[in-house]
C-alpha positions in Angstrom: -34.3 188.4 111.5 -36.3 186.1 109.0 -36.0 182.3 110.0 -36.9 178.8 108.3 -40.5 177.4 108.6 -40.6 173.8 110.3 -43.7 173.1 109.3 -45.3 169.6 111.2 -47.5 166.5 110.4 -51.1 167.3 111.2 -51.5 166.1 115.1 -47.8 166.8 116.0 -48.0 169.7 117.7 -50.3 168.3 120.8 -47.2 167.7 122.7 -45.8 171.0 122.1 -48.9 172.7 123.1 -48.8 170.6 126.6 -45.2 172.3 127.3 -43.0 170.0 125.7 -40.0 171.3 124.0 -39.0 168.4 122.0 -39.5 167.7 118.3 -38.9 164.3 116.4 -38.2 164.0 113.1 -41.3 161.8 112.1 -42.8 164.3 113.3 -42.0 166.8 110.6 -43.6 167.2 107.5 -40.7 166.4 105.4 -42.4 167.2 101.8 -43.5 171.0 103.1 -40.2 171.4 104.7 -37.5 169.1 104.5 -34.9 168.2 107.3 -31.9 168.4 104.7 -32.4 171.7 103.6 -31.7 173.1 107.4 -28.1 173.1 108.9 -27.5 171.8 112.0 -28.2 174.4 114.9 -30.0 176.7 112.9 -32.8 178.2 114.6 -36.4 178.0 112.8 -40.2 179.3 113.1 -42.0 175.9 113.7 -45.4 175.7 112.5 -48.2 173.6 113.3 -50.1 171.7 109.7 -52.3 174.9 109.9 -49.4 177.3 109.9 -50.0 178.6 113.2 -46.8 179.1 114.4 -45.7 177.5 118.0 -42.3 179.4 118.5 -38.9 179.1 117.5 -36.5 176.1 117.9 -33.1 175.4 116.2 -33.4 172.5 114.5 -30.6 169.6 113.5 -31.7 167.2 111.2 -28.9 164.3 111.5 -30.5 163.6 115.3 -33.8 161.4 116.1 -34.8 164.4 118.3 -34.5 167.1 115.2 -35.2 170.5 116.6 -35.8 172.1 120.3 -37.7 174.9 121.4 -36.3 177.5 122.6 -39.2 180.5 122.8 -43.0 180.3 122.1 -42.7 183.9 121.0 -41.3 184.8 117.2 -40.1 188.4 118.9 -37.6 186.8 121.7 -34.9 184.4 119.4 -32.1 182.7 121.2 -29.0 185.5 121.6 -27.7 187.1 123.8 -30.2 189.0 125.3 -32.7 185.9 125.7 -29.7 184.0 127.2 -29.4 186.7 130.1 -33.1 186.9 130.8 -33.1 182.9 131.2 -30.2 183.3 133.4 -31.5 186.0 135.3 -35.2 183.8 135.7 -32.8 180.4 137.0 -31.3 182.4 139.3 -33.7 183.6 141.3 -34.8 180.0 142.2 -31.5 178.8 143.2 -31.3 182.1 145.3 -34.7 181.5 146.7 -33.3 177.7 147.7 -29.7 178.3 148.7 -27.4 180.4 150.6 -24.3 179.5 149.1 -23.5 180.1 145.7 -22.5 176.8 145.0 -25.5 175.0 142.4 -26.9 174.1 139.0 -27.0 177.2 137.6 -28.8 175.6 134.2 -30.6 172.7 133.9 -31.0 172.3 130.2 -35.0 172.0 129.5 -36.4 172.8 132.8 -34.4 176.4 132.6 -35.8 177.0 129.0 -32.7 176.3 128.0 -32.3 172.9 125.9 -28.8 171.6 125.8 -26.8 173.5 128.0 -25.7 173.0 131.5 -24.1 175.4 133.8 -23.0 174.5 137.5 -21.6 176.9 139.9 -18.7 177.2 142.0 -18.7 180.6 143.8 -17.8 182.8 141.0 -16.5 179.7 138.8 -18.8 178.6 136.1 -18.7 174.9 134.6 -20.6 175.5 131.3 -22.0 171.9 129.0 -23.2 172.4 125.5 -24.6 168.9 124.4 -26.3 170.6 120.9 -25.4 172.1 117.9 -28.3 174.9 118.9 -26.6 176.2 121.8 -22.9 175.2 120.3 -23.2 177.9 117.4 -24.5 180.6 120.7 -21.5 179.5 122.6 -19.8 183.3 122.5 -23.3 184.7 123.5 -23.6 182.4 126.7 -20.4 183.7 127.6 -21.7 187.5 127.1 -24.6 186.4 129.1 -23.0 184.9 132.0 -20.7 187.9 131.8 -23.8 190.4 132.0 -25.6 188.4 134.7 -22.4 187.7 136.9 -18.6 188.7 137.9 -17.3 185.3 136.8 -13.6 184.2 138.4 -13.6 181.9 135.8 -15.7 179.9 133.1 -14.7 176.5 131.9 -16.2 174.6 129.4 -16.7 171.0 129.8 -18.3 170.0 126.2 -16.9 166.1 126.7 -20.0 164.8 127.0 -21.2 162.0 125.4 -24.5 163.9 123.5 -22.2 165.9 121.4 -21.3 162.6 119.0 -25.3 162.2 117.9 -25.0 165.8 117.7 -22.0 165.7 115.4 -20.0 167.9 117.7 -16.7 167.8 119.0 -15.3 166.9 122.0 -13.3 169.5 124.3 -12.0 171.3 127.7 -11.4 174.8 127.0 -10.7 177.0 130.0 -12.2 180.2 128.1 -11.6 183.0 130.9 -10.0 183.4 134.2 -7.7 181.1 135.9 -9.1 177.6 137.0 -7.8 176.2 140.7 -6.8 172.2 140.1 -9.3 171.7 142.6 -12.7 174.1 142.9 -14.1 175.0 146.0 -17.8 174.6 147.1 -20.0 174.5 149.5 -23.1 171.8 149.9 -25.2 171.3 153.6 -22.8 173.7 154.7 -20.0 171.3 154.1 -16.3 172.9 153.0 -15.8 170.6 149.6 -13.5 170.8 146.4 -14.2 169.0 142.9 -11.8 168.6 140.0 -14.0 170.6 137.6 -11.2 170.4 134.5 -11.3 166.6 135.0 -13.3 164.7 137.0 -16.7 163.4 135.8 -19.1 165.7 133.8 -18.7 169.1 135.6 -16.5 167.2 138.7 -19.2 167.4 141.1 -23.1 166.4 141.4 -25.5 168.4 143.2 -28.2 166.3 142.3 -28.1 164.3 145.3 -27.8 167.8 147.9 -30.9 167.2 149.7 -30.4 163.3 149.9 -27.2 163.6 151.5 -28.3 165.9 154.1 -30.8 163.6 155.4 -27.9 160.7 155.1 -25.7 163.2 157.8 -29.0 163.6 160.2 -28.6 159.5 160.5 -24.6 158.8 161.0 -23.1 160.4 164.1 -21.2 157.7 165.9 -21.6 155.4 162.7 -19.5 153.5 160.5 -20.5 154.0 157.0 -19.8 152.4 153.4 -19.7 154.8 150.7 -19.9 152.5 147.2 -19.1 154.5 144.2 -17.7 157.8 146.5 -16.3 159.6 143.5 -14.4 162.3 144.9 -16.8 161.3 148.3 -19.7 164.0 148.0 -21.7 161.5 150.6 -18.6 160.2 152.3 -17.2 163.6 153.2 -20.2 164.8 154.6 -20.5 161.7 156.6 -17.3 162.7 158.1 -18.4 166.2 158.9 -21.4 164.8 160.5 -19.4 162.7 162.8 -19.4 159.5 161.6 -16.4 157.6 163.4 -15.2 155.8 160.6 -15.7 156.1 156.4 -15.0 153.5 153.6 -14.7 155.8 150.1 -14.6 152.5 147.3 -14.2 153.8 143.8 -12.3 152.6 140.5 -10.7 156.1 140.1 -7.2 156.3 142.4 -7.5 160.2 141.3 -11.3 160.1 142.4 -9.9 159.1 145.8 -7.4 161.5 146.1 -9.8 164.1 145.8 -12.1 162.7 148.3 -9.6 161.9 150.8 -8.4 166.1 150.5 -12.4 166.3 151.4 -12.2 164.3 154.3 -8.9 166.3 155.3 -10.8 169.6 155.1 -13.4 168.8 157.4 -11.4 167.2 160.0 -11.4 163.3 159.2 -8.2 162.2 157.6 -8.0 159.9 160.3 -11.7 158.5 160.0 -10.9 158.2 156.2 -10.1 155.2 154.0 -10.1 155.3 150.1 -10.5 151.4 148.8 -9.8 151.7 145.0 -11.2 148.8 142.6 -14.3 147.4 141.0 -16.9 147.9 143.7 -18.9 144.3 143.2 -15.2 143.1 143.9 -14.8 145.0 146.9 -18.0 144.1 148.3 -17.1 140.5 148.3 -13.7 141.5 149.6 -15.4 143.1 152.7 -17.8 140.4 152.8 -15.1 137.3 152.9 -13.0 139.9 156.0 -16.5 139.6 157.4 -16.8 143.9 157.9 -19.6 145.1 158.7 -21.3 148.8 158.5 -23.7 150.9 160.2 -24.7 152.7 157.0 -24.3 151.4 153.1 -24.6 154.1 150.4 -25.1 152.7 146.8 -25.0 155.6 144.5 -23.2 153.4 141.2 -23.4 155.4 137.3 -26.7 154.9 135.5 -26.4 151.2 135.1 -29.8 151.6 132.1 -28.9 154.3 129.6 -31.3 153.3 127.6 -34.4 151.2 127.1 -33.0 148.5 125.9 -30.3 148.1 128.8 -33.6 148.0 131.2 -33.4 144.3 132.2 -29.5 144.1 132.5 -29.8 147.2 134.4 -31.7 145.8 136.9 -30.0 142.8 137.4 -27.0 145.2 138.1 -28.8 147.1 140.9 -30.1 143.7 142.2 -26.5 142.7 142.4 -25.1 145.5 144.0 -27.7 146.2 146.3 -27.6 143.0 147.7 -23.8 143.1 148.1 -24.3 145.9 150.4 -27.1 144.8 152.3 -24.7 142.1 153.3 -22.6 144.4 154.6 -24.7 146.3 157.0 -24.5 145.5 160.6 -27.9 144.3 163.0 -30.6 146.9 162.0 -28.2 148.7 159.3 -29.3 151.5 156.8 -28.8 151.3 153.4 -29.0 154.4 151.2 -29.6 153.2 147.5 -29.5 155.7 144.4 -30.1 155.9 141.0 -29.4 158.3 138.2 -30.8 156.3 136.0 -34.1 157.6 134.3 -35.1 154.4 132.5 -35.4 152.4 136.3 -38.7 153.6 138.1 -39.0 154.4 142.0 -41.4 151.6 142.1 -38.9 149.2 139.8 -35.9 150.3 142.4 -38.2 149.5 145.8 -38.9 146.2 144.3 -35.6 145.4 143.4 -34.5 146.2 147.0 -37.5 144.2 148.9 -36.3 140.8 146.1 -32.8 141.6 147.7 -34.6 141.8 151.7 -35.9 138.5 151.3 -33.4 136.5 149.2 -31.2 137.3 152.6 -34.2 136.8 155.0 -34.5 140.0 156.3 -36.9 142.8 156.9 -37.0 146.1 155.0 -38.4 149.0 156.4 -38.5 152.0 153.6 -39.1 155.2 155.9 -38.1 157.7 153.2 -37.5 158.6 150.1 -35.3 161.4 148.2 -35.5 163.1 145.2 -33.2 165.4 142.7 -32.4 168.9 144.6 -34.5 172.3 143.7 -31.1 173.2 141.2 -32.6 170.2 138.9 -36.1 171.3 139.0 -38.2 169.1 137.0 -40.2 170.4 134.1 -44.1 169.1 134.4 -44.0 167.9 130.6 -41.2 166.3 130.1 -40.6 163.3 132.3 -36.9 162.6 131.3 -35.8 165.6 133.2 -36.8 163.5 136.2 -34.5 161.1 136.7 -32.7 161.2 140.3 -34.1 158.5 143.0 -32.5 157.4 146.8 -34.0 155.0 148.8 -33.6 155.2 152.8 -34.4 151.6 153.9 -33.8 150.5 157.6 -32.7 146.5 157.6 -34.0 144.1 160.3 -33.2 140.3 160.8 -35.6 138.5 158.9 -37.5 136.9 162.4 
């Protein structure tokens, strides 16, 4: 198969070299090979300003980042048959992690595999496509999956909000198999659903897997706060831990409905109460009633989704995080998260020691949680680590 040359500016290729899969279009030598003469998603040869050729990438030149690569070797193009040997490589470290089923499957970049996600259900397979690369292989990842797997069903969830700088489409396309309203899943042993056709992104995050089992080693006997529950991934689990009572607060009435069927399956529909509304609103709600909680969980959406949003960002983590440390009861945890990549480990601590003292108390960090081995984090490209939690005990301030 003869491909394009993307042929870069002299220097360019030093990220490349260092593992990066990422190319930008200044980076690109635009008189030896211009960005309008490729179509969107067409794969190229890329070449360094020597012509030493650094693999194969499809390229789209309407987007900032203009072509990903996809193989360092000219012989192994993205198809079919690449698409099952990545699959194949992926799973083998989710099999080496987990013992259910029930993961990311794909993890864009740090699979080898830019722009597409796949989570997994048991044998139900929530597929994202977020470029016009992997859009134009979409019949091929079906193949693959097919090859690699006996699917019950694969959905496509390519509603995300990457496909508009991509100049894709939006769309839910159930494209095998019969889909359940409701998936089933499995996570710290747990019994679970998640609304896979529409809830957020693929209906359920694993991200948070490993944080969340620490959370249920600290909250038998406890009454806990689950801010932003979502369909209650953390408050569920509480339940199933024994926590005696759990608050689910989220904006989404449907989001609630799920998480209170999640309670139901592991035996606390009576230790189960879905608050829905604006959580800041909430929190001064409980506040004012004067409740109080054993354990806070702050997991809100990525408040910074860029760099620019950085200092409003913060503010909104200040906020929120100091809402719920109100809320937590004489030596209280609080569980704080963030998805957002743009806020730094260091940047969140801070914020939550500003929020310990503003209230004259005492912070006690004694751990800290990460992204679970199904987001595994590729060593030169930073963005793909993203996921924080903070576990900070809460003292009176004397």
């Amino acid at each position: 198969m003869n491909f394009q040359t993307l042929i870069l500016n002299a220097g360019a290729e030093r990220r490349l070299r260092a593992g990066h899969l990422w190319i930008y279009s200044n980076e690109v030598n635009n008189q030896a090979s211009p960005l309008k003469a490729f179509q969107a998603g067409e794969q190229v040869v890329v070449e360094d300003a020597r012509g030493k050729s650094l693999g194969l990438a499809y390229v789209n030149p309407n987007n900032l980042i203009c072509a990903r690569l996809v193989s360092r070797d000219l012989r192994y193009p993205l198809d079919r048959s690449l698409l099952v040997h990545r699959l194949n490589v992926a799973l083998a470290l989710r099999e080496m992690c987990f013992d259910q089923p029930c993961y990311r499957l794909v993890y864009g970049e740090s699979d080898s595999l830019p722009g597409l996600v796949i989570d997994r259900f048991y044998d139900i397979f929530v597929v994202q496509i977020s470029t016009a690369g992997m859009e134009l292989h979409k019949d091929a990842i079906l193949d693959a999956l097919n090859k690699v797997f006996t699917p019950q069903a694969i959905v496509f969830r390519n509603d995300g909000k990457m496909r508009g700088l991509e100049g894709l489409d939006t769309y839910v396309e159930v494209a095998q198999g019969e889909v359940p309203e409701w998936a089933p899943l499995s996570e710290n042993g747990v019994s679970l659903v998640a609304p896979i056709l529409d809830g957020q992104k693929t209906g359920w995050f694993y991200d948070h897997r490993e944080n969340r089992a620490r959370m249920m080693s600290l909250v038998k006997g406890k009454r806990v706060l689950d801010l932003f529950s979502y369909v209650g991934g953390w408050g569920a689990q509480a339940l199933a831990a024994g926590a005696s009572e759990v608050i689910c607060v989220d904006a989404s009435q449907t989001a609630l409905d799920v998480a209170a069927e999640n309670a139901r399956i592991n035996g606390g529909e009576t230790r189960f109460k879905g608050l829905k509304g604006d959580a800041f609103d909430l929190c001064k709600a409980l506040t004012a009633d004067q409740e109080r909680f054993d354990l806070v969980i702050v997991d809100p959406p990525a408040f910074i989704q860029r760099r620019k949003d950085i200092k409003n960002g913060e503010r909104a983590y200040a906020r929120i995080n100091n809402f719920a440390m109100r809320l937590l009861a004489r030596d209280g945890v609080l569980v704080s998260g963030s998805c957002s990549m743009h806020l730094t480990r260091e940047s969140l601590v801070d914020i939550l020691r500003g929020n310990s003292r503003e209230l004259d108390r005492t912070a006690q960090v004694f751990a800290h949680g990460h992204q679970g081995a199904d987001h595994p984090i590729h060593p030169a490209i930073p963005e793909t680590e993203y996921l924080k939690a903070c576990f900070m005990r809460v003292l009176p301030g004397a």
